[in-house]
N, C-alpha and C positions, 0 to 999 in steps of 0.2 A: 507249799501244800495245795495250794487253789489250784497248779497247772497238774499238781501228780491227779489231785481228786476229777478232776476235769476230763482227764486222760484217761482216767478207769473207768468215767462214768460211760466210754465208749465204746467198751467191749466188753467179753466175756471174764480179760483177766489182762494184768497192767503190768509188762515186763521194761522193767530200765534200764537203761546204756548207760556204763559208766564209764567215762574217759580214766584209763590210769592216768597216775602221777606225770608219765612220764610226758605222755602226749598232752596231758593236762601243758604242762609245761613248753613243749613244741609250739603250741596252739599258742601262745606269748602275749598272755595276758598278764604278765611282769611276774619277777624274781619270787615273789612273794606270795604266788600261785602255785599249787591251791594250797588254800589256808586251811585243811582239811585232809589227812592220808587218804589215797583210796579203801582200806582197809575200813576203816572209819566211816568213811563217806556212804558204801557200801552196806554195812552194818545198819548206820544210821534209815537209811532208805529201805531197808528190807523187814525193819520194823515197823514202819507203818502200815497200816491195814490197809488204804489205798492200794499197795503195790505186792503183786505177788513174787515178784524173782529180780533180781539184781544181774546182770552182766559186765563183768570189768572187760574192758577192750584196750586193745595197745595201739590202734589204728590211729591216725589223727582224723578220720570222720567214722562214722559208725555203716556206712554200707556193708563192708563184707557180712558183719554181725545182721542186717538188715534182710540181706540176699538170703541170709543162711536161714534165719527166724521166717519169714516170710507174712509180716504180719498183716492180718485184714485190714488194721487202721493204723495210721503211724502220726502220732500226736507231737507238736515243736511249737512253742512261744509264738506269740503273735510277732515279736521283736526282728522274726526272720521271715523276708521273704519268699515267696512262692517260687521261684528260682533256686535259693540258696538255701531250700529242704532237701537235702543229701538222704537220696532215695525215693523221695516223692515218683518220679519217671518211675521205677520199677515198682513203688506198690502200686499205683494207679494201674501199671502194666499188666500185674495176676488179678486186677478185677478189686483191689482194697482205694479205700480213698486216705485221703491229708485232710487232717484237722489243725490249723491255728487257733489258740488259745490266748486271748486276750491277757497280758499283764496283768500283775497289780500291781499299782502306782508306788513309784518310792521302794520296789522291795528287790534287791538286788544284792549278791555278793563285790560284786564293782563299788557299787552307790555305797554299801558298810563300810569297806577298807577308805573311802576316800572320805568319808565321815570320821573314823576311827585317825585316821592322819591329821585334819584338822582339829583335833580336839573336842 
C-alpha cells in the first residue's frame, strides 16, 4: 500500500503493471509463485482507491506496455536499481522522470512465504 499510495501521489492518475501468471512464473521466483491468480491480483489492486487502471502484461518486463502508455513518471521500489529500472532510459527520454520509493521494512511476499514455511 505505501509504494501504490506513493506512486499516485505523483501524478495525475496511478496505472499498474501486472505481470500475468505466466511470466510471473518465467521470472522464477519458485514453483509456488504467484501465490495469487492474476485475475485476483488484478481485481484486488484495481479496488484500491490509490490506483486507477490495472494492466495484465505477458511480457517478462513491462517496456513494451511502458513505450506504449508513455508515462510522465514511472514509480519502482527502492529494492531496484537505477540501472535495473526497465524503461527508466525512455521515460527520462520523452522528458518524464523515475521515482524510487523507499521500502517498508519486513513487508514482502518473499519474507511471508518463507515465514509461512517455517512455522
Amino acid at each position: 500500500m505505501a509504494l501504490l499510495e506513493a506512486a499516485r501521489a505523483e501524478g495525475d492518475a496511478l496505472i499498474v503493471g501486472v505481470n500475468r501468471d505466466a511470466s510471473a512464473r518465467r521470472l522464477g521466483k519458485g514453483p509456488d509463485r504467484p501465490v495469487v491468480a492474476e485475475a485476483e491480483r488484478a481485481r484486488l489492486l484495481a479496488a484500491l482507491a490509490a490506483v486507477d487502471c490495472v494492466v495484465l502484461f505477458d511480457e517478462d518486463t513491462p517496456l513494451a506496455l511502458i513505450r506504449l502508455l508513455r508515462p510522465n513518471v514511472l514509480v519502482k521500489g527502492a529494492d531496484y536499481t537505477r540501472d535495473a529500472i526497465v524503461g527508466a532510459k525512455d521515460v527520462e527520454g520523452w522528458g518524464g522522470r523515475v521515482v524510487q520509493v523507499p521500502l517498508v521494512k519486513d513487508k514482502s511476499t518473499t519474507g511471508l512465504l518463507e515465514r509461512l514455511r517455517r512455522g
